[in-house]
C-alpha positions as a Markdown table, in Angstrom:
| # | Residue | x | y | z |
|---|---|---|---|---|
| 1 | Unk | 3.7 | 37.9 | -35.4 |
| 2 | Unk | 2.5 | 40.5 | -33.6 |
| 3 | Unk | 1.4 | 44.2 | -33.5 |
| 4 | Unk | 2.8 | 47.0 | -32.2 |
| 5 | Unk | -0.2 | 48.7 | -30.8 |
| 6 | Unk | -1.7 | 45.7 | -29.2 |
| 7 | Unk | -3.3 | 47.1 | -25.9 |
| 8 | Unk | -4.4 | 43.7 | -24.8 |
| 9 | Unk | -1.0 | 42.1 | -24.8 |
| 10 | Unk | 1.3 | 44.6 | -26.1 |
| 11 | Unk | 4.6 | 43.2 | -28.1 |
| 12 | Unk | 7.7 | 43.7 | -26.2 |
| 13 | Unk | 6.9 | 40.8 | -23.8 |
| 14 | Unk | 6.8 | 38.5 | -27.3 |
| 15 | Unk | 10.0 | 39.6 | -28.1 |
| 16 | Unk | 11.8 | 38.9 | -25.4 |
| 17 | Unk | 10.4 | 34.9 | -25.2 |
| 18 | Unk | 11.2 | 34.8 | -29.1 |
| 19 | Unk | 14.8 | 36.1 | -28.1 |
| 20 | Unk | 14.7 | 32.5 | -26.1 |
| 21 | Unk | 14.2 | 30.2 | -29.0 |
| 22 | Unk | 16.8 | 30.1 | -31.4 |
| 23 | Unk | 15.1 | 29.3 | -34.3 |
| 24 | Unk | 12.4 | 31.7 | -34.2 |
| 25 | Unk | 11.9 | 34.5 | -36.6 |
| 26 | Unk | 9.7 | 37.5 | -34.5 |
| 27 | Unk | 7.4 | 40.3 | -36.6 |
| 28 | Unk | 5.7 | 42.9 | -35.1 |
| 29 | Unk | 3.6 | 45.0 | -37.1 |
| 30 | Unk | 3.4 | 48.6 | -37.0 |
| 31 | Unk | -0.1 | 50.3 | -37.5 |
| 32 | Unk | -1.7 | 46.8 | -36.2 |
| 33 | Unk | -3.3 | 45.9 | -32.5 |
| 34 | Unk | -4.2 | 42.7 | -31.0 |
| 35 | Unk | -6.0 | 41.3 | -34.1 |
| 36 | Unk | -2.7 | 41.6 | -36.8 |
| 37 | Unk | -4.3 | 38.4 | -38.7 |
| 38 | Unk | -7.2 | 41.0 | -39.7 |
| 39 | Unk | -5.5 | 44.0 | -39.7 |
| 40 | Unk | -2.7 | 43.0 | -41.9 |
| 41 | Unk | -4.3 | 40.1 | -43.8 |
| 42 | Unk | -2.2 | 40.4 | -46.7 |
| 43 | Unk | 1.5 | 40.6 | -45.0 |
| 44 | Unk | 0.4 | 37.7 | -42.3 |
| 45 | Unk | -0.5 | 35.5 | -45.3 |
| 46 | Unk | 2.7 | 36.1 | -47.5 |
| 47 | Unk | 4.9 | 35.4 | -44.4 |
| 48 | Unk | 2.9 | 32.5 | -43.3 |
| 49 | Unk | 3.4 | 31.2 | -46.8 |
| 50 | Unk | 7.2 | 32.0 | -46.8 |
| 51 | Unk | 7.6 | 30.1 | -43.6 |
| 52 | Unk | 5.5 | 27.1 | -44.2 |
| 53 | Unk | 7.6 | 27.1 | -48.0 |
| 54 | Unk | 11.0 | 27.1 | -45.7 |
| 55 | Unk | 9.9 | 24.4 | -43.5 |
| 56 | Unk | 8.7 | 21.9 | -46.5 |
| 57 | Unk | 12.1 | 22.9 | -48.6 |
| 58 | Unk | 14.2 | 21.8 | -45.5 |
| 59 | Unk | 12.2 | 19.1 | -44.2 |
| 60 | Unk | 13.9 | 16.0 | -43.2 |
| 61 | Unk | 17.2 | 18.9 | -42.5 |
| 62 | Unk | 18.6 | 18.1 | -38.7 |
| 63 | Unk | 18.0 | 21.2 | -36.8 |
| 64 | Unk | 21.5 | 21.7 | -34.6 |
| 65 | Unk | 20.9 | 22.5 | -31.0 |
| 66 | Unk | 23.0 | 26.0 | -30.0 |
């Protein structure tokens, strides 16, 4: 996760290296900087919560290399 109008880092650099790893999901956040975990509490939480839920649903589910 990451926001669009982060001026430290920015977030075209994070979505290239999350084009590297196939299983990665990659979020950036309009109308948020640097500091998305404040700046869209709410939306970081819920998609936290749906990943961690994903992970505990498939745990013990081989994860193929590609």
């Amino acid at each position: 996760m990451t926001g669009r109008q982060d001026s430290d880092v920015g977030f075209e650099d994070q979505c290239a290296f999350a084009k590297r790893l196939p299983h990665a999901t990659f979020v950036a956040f309009d109308g948020a900087g640097h500091n998305v975990q404040i700046e869209q509490h709410a939306m970081v939480c819920a998609l936290l919560h749906e990943w961690a839920s994903s992970v505990i649903s498939n745990e013990g589910t081989p994860v193929e290399d590609e």
